[in-house]
C-alpha beads as a LAMMPS data file, in Angstrom:
LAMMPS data file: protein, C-alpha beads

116 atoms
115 bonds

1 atom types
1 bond types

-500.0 500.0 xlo xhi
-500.0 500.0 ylo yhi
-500.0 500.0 zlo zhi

Masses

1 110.0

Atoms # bond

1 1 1 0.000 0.000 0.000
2 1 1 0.991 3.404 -1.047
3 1 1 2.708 5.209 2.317
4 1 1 0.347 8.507 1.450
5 1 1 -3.034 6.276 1.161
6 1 1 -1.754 4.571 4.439
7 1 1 -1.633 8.104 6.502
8 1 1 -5.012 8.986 4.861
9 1 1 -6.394 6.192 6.418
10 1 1 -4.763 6.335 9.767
11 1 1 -6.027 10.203 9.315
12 1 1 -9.259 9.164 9.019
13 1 1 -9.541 6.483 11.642
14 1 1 -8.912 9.143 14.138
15 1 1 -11.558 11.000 12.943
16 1 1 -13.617 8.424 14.612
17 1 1 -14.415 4.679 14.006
18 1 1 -17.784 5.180 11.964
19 1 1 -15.856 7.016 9.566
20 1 1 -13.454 5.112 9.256
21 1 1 -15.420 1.748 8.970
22 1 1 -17.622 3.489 5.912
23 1 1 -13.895 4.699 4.366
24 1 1 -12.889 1.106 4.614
25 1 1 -15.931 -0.651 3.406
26 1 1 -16.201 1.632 0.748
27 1 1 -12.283 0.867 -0.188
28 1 1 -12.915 -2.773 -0.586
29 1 1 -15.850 -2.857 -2.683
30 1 1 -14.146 -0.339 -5.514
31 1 1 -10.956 -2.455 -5.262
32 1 1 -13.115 -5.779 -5.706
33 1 1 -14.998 -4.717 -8.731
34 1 1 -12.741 -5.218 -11.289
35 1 1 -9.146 -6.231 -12.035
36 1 1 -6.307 -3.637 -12.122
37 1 1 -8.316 -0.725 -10.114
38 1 1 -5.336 1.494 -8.828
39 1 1 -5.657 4.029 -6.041
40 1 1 -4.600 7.477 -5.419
41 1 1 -4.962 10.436 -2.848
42 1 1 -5.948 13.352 -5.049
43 1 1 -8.264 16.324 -4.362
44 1 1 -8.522 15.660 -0.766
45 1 1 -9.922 11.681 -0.629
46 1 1 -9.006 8.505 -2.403
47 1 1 -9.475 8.332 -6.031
48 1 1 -10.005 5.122 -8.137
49 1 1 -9.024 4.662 -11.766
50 1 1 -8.836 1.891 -14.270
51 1 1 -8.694 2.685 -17.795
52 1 1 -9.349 6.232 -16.385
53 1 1 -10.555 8.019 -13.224
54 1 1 -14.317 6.362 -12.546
55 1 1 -15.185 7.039 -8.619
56 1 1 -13.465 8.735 -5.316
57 1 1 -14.189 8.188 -2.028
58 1 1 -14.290 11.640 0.115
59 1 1 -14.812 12.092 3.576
60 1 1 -16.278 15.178 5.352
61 1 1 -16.692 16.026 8.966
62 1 1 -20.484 14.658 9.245
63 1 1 -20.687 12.016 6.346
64 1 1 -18.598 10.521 3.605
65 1 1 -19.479 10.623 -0.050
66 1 1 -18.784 8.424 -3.015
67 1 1 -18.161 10.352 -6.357
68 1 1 -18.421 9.077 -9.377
69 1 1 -16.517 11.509 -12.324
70 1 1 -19.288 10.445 -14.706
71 1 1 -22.662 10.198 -12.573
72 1 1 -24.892 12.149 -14.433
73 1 1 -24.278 9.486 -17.512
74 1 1 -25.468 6.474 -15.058
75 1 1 -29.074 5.090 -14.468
76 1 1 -30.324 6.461 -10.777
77 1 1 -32.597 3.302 -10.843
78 1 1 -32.284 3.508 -6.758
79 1 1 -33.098 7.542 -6.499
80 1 1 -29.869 7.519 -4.280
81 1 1 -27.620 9.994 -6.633
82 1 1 -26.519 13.343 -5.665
83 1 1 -25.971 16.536 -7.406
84 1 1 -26.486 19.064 -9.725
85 1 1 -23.333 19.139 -12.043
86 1 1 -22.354 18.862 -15.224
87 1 1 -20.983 15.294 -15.132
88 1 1 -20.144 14.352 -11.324
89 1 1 -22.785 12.918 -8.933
90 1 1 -22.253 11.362 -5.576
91 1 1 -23.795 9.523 -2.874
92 1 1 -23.565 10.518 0.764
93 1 1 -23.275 7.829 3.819
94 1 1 -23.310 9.085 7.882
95 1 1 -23.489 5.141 8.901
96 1 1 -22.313 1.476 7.560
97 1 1 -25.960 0.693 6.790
98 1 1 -26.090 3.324 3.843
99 1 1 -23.711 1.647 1.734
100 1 1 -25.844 -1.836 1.539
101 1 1 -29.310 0.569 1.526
102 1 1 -27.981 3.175 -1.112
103 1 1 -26.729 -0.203 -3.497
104 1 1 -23.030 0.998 -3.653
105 1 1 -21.736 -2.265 -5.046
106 1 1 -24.094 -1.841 -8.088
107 1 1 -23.295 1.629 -8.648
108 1 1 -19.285 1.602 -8.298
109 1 1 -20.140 -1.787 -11.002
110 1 1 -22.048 0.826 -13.460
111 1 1 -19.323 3.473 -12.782
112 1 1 -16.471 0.955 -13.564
113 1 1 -18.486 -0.282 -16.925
114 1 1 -18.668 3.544 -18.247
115 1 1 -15.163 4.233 -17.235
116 1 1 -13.859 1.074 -19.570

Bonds

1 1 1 2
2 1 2 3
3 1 3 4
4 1 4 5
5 1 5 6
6 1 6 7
7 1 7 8
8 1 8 9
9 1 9 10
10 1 10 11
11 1 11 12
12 1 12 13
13 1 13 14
14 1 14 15
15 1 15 16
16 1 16 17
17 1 17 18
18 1 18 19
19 1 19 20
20 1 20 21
21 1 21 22
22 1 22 23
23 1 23 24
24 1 24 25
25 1 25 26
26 1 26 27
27 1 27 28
28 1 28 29
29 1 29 30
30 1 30 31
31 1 31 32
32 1 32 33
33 1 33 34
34 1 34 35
35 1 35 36
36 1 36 37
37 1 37 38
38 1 38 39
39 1 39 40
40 1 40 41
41 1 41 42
42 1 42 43
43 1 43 44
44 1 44 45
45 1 45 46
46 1 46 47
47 1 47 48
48 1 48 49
49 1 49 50
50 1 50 51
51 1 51 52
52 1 52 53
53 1 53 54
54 1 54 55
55 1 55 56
56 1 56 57
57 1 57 58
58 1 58 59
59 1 59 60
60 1 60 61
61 1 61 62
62 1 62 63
63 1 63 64
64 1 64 65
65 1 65 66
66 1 66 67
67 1 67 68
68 1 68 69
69 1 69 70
70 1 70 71
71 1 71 72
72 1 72 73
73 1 73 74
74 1 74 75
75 1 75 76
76 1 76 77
77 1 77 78
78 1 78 79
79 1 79 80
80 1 80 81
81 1 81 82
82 1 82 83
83 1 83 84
84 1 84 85
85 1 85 86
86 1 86 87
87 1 87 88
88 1 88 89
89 1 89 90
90 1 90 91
91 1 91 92
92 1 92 93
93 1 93 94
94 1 94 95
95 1 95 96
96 1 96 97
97 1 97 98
98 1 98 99
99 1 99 100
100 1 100 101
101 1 101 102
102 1 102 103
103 1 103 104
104 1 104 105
105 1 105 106
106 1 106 107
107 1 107 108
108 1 108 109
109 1 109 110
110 1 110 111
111 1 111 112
112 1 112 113
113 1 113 114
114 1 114 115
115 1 115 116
């Protein structure tokens, strides 16, 4: 692991341990969606790329959000995206529960696909 993604985390862990366990969950399902996913700190949070940049993980003092660099392209069939942009959208998690309720997997999957 990259020494600058390992001090983000340990950043974030002392944040507090809810933050932390979203950060981490969040970590391991964009790293298990696909084959060759690198990782990088980059505008403040962890950003995910394969062919190109697809999603970032960014936490915030009362939540943590997921970004996705192409959003507004993907299907909202949940209602769970955020935003107003151009192209980004994002979903925003205060507990471990949102991630299974807001269908992350299935949404870093369609973000990956669009990406490729």
């Amino acid at each position: 692991m990259d020494k600058r993604i390992e001090t983000f985390l340990v950043d974030i862990r002392d944040r507090g341990e809810t933050q932390f366990a979203i950060v981490s969950h969040l970590r391991e399902i964009v790293l298990a969606s696909g084959p060759d996913i690198s990782e990088e700190i980059k505008y403040g949070g962890l950003l995910f790329s394969a062919a190109r940049p697809f999603c970032g993980i960014f936490p915030y003092t009362a939540h943590v959000t997921l970004e996705f660099s192409e959003g507004a392209a993907l299907p909202d069939t949940h209602g769970v995206l955020m935003g107003q942009g151009k192209g980004r959208r994002h979903i925003k998690m205060q507990s471990l529960s949102d991630i299974a309720e807001r269908h992350v997997a299935a949404y870093v999957g369609m973000a990956l696909g669009a990406a490729g």
